[in-house]
C-alpha positions as CSV (number, residue, x, y, z in Angstrom):
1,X,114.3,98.7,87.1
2,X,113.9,102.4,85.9
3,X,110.3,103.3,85.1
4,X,110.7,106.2,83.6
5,X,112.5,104.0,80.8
6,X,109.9,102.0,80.5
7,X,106.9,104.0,79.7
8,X,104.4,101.0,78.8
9,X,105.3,99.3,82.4
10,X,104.8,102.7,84.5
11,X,101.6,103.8,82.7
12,X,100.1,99.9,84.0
13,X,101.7,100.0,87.0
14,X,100.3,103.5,87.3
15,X,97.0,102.5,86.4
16,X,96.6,99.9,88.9
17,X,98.0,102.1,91.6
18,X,94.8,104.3,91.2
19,X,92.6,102.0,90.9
20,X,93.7,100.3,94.4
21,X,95.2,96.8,93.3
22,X,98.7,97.7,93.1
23,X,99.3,96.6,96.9
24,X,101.8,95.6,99.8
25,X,105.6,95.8,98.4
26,X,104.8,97.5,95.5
27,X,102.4,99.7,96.7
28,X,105.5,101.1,99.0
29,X,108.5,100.8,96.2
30,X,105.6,102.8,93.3
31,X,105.3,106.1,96.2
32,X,108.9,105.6,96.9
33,X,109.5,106.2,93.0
34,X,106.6,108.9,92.7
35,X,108.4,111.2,95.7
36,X,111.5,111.3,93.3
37,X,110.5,111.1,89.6
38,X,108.0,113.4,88.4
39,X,107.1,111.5,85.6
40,X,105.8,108.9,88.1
41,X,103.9,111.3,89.9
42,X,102.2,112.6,86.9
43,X,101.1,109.2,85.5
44,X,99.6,108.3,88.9
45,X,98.1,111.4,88.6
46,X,96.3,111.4,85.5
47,X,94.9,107.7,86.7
48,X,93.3,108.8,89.1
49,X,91.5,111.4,87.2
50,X,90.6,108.8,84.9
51,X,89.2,106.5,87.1
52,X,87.4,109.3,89.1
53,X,85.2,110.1,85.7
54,X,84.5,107.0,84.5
55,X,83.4,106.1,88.2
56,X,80.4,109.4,87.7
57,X,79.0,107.4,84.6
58,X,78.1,104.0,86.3
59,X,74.7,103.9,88.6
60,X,73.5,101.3,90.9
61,X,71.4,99.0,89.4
62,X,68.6,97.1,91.3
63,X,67.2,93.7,90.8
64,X,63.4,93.6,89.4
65,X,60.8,93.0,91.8
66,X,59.5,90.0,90.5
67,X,63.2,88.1,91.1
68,X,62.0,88.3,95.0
69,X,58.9,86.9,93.8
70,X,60.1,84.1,92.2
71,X,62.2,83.6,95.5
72,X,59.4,83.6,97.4
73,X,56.6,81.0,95.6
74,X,59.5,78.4,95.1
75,X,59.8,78.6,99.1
76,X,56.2,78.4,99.7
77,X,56.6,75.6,97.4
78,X,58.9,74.0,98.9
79,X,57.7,74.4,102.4
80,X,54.1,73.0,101.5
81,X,55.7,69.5,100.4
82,X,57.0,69.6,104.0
83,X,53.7,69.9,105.6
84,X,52.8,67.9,102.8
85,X,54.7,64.9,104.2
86,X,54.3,65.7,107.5
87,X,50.5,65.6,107.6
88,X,51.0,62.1,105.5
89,X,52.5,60.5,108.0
90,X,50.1,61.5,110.7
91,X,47.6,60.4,108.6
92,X,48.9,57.0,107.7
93,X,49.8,56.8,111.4
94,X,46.4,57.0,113.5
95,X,44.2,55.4,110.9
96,X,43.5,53.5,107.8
97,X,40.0,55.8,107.6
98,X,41.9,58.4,107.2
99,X,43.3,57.4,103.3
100,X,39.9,59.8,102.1
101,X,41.3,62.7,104.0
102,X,44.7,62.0,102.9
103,X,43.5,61.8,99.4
104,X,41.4,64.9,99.3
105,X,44.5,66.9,101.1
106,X,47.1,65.3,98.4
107,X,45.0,67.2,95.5
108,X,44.6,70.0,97.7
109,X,48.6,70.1,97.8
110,X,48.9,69.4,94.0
111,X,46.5,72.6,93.2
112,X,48.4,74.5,95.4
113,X,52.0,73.4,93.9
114,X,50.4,73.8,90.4
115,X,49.5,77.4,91.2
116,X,53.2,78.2,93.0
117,X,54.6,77.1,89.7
118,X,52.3,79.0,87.4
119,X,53.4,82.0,89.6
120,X,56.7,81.7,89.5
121,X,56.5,80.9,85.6
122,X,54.6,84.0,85.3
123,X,57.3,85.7,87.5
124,X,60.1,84.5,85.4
125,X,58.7,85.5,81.9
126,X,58.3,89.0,84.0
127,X,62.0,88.7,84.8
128,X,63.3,87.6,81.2
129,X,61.6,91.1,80.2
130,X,63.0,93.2,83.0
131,X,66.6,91.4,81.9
132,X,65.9,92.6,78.1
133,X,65.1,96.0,79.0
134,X,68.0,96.2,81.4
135,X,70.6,95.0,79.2
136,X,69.2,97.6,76.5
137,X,70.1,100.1,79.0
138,X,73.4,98.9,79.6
139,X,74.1,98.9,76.5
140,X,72.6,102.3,75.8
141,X,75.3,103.3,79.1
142,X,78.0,101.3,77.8
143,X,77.7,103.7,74.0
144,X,77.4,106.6,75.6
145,X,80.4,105.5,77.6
146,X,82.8,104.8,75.3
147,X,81.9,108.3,73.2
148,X,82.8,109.9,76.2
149,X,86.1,107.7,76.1
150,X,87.0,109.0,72.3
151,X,85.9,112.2,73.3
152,X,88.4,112.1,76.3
153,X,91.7,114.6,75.7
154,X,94.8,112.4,74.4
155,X,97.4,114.0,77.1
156,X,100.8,113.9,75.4
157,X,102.9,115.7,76.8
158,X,102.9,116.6,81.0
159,X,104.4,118.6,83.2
160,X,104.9,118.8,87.3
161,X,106.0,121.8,88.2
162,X,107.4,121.9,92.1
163,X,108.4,125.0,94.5
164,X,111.7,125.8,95.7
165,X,111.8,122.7,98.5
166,X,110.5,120.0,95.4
167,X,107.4,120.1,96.5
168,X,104.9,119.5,93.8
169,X,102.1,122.6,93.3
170,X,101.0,122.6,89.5
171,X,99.7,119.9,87.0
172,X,100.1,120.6,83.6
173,X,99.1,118.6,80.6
174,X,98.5,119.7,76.8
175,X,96.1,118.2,74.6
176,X,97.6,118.4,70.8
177,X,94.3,117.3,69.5
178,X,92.5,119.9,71.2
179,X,95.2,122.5,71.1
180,X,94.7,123.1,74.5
181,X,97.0,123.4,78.3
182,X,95.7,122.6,81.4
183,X,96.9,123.3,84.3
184,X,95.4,122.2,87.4
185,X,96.8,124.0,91.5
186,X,98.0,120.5,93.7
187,X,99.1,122.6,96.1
188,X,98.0,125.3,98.7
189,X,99.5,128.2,96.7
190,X,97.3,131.3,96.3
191,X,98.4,134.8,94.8
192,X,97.0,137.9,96.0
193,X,94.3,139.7,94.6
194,X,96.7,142.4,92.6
195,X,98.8,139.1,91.4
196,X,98.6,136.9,88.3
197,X,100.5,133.7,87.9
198,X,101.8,133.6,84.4
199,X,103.3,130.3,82.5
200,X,106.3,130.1,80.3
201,X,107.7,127.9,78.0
202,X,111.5,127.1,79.0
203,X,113.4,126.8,75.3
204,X,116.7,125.3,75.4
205,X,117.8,128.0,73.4
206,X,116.1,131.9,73.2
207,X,114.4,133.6,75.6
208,X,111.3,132.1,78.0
209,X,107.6,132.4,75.8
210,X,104.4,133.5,77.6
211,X,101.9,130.4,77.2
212,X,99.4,132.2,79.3
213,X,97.7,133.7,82.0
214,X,95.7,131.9,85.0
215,X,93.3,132.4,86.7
216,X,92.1,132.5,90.5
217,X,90.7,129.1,90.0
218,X,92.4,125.8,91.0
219,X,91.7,124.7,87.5
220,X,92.8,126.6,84.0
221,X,93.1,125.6,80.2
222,X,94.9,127.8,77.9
223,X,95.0,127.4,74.4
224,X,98.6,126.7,72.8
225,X,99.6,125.0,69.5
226,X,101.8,122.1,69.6
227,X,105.0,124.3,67.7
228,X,105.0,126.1,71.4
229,X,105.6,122.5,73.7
230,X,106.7,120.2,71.3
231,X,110.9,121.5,71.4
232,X,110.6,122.7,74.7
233,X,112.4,120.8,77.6
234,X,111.0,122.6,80.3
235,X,108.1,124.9,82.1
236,X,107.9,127.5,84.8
237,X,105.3,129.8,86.4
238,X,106.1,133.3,87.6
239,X,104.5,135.9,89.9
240,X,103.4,138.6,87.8
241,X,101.2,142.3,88.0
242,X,97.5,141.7,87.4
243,X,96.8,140.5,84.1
244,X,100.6,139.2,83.5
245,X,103.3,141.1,81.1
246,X,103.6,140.6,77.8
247,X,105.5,138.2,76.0
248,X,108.4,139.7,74.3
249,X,109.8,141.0,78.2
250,X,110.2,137.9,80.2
251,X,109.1,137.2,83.4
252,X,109.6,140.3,86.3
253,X,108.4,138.8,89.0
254,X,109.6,135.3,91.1
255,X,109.9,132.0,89.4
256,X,107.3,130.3,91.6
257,X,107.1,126.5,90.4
258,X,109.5,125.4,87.4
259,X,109.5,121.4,86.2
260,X,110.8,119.2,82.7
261,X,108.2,118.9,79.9
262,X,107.6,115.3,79.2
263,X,106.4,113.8,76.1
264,X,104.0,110.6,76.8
265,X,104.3,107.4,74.7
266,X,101.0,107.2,73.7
């Protein structure tokens, strides 16, 4: 089957391949596909990116104190009624004098038990209140989560540009809500100091348009309306003089990375 025809099934199977689940077989056949389809490589790209932020909102959470307290008086509890019956049966067995002292160590078991079970009522009702407060909070983390989630960029169109051996070096993904390119160094490129690295959009027909300048960073956003990637089939990065050239002359320096424009099925 052809992922890249399927855009639904790659973006699961793309998913689960970040996550970790996607294993054995097709683990192997998804990285066989992503070393010659860029669009594969992209979408297991932008997974992992997911999953790596939502991951940096969660914390640990630890169990109240008074759960190990509760543990610990229905033990007790239970180990007394041992001894309990332990001690009857020594008692019963050397002598029928012994029934007072039997009787008087019975009520002294029955206090104790009572008390064990007013503790660990006590401990519960303590628990039941952690538990409220601690769902509140989870549910304070869980809001505050899923604003983040509508807040997220809606990528739909991406880009992987590779070097001259098809080796991938640039992520790019625009944001039409946002109006915004990003473009993000995978791989160990690095210009020199008098050197910018300039994009440009690849028009079927016309001449290439600047989309921008980047930086020295391995990370850079651009802003860019959606009239400027939404005909254009393809994207390239050139080797320009500090600062980059203007628009209307074209890349003068070496096509560096070059790679299709692809519009996600959102």
């Amino acid at each position: 089957m052809n992922l890249v025809q399927h855009p639904e099934l790659l973006d699961r199977l793309a998913a689960a391949y970040a996550l970790g689940t996607l294993r054995a077989g097709a683990r192997r056949r998804f990285e066989q596909m992503a070393r010659t389809h860029p669009q594969v490589r992209s979408a297991a790209m932008l997974w992992q990116g997911r999953w790596s932020a939502l991951s940096e909102l969660q914390s640990p959470v630890q169990p109240d104190a008074a759960v190990w307290t509760r543990i610990q008086n229905l033990v007790d509890a239970d180990q007394a009624g041992i001894a309990l019956e332990r001690q009857r049966a020594a008692a019963n067995a050397r002598s029928p004098k012994a029934l007072a002292w039997w009787r008087s160590l019975a009520l002294t078991g029955a206090v104790a038990t009572v008390a064990a079970v007013a503790v660990g009522l006590y401990a519960q009702q303590s628990l039941q209140r952690s538990a409220g407060q601690q769902l509140a909070a989870l549910q304070t983390k869980l809001q505050k989560t899923q604003t983040a989630l509508q807040a997220a960029p809606q990528v739909q169109y991406v880009a992987v540009l590779a070097d001259g051996k098809a080796q991938a070096s640039m992520l790019v993904t625009f944001d039409a809500r946002q109006g915004q390119l990003v473009l993000q160094r995978v791989g160990g490129y690095q210009e020199a100091a008098d050197r910018s690295l300039q994009l440009w959009a690849l028009p079927a027909q016309g001449a290439p348009q600047s989309l921008g300048v980047m930086g020295e960073g391995r990370l850079a956003q651009l802003q860019a309306q959606l009239a400027q990637v939404q005909a254009v089939p393809a994207l390239a990065v050139s080797l320009e003089p500090k600062g980059g050239v203007p628009s209307e002359t074209g890349p003068t320096g070496p096509v560096l990375f070059s790679g299709a424009l692809i519009k996600r099925d959102l």
